[in-house]
C-alpha positions in Angstrom: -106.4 -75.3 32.2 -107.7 -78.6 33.4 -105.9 -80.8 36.1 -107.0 -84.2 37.3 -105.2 -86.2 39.8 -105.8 -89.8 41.1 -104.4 -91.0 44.9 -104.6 -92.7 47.7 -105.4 -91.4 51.5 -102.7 -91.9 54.2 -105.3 -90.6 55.7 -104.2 -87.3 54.1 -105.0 -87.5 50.0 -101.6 -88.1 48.0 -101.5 -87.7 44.4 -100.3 -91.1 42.5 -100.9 -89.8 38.8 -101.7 -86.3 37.4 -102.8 -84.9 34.1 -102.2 -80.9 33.0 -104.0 -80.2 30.0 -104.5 -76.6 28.2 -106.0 -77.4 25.2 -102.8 -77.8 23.2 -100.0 -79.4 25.7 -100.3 -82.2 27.9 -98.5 -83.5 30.9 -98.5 -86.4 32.9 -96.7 -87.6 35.9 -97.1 -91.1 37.8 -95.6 -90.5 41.1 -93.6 -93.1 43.0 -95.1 -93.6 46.6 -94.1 -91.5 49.7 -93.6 -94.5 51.5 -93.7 -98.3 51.8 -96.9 -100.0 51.5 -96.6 -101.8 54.6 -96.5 -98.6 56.4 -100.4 -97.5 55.7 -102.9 -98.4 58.4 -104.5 -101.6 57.5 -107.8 -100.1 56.2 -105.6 -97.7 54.4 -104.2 -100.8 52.4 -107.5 -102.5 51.8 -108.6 -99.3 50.1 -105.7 -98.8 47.8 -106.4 -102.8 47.1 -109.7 -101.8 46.3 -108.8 -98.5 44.2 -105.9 -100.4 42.2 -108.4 -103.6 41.2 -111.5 -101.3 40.8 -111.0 -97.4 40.3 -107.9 -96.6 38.8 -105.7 -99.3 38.5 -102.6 -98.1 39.8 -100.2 -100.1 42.3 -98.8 -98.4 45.2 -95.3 -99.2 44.6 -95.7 -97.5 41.1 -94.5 -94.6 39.4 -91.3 -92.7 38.1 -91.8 -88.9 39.4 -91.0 -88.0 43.1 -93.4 -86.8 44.8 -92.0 -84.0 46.4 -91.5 -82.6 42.6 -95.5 -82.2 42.5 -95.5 -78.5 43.8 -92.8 -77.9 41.1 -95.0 -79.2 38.5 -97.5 -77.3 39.4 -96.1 -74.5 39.7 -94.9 -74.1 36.9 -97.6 -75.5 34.2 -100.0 -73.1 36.4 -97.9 -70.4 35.8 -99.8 -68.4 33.6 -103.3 -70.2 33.7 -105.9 -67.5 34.1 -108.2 -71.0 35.8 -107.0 -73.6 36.8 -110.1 -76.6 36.5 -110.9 -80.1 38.3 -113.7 -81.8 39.3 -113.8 -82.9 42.6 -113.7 -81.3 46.3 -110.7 -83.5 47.5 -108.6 -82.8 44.0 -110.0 -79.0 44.8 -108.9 -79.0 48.2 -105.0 -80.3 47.4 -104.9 -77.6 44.6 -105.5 -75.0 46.5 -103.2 -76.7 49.8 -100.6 -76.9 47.4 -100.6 -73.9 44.5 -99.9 -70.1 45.3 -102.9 -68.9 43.4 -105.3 -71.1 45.0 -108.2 -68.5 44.5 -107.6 -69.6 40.7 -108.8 -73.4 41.4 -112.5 -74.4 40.4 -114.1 -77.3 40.8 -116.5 -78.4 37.5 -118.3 -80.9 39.9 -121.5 -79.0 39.5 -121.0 -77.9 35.9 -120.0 -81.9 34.1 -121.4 -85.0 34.0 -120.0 -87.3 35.4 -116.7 -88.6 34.0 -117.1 -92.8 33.9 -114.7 -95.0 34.0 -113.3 -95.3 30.4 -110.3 -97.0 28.0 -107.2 -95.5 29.6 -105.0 -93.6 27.4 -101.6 -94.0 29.3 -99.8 -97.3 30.2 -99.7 -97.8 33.8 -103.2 -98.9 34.3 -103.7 -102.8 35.0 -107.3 -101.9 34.2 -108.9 -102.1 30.8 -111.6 -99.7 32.3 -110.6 -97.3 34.8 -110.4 -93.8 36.0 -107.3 -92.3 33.7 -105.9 -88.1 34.2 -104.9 -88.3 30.8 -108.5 -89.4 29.3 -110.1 -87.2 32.0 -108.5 -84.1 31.4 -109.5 -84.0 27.7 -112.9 -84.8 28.5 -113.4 -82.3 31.1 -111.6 -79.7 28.8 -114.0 -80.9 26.0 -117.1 -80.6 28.4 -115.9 -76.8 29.5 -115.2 -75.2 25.7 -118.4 -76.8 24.7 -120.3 -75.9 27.5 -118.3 -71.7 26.4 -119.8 -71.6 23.2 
């Protein structure tokens, strides 16, 4: 199983959209923010500027799924994942804060190329090219049954 999630720091990392991906089901979750913009520390804000016009094009003030639901989530698509993958330390370090089974996260960092910014495959991107959980799970599940074989 392959998760990627994309966030923000508060200056803790919060998830803004995730991707769950098996091989055969997908999910995907855009979460609305914990709080008001105008509450982050003012370097805070100029990053999430800088990550909505140039990483991953989500707004702040975006999404649809609380975020307190995200252990939920979790829990329950992990439910019966033998591995749970992602690529990153930070996305490896919030798994395993927020999962039971932590020992079952991996990060692929060392084991995948580098995932570039591509043509997203959801709608809440205001980037044509941009860091996308739905796009990046598939490729990161294609890059780890190839890499079985």
């Amino acid at each position: 199983m392959i998760v990627d999630v994309q966030g923000f720091r508060t200056p803790d990392f919060v998830p803004k959209e995730m991707a769950i991906f098996d091989g055969t089901r997908l999910g995907h979750y855009l979460f609305k923010p914990p709080f008001p913009f105008k509450r982050l520390r003012e370097d805070l804000k100029r990053e999430a500027r800088w990550l909505e016009r140039h990483k991953h094009g989500l707004a702040w003030s975006s999404g649809h799924t609380n975020l307190n639901e995200i252990n939920n989530i979790l829990q329950e698509a992990t439910r019966n994942a033998r591995v749970i993958y992602c690529k990153g330390k930070m996305k490896e370090d919030y798994l395993k804060k927020v999962l039971p089974s932590s020992d079952l996260v991996i990060d692929l960092l060392e084991e995948t190329p580098a995932l570039a910014a591509v043509t997203p495959e959801c709608f809440f991107h205001k980037l044509a090219k941009c860091n996308c959980t739905v796009s990046f799970v598939k490729q990161l599940y294609n890059a780890r049954t190839q890499s079985n074989m």
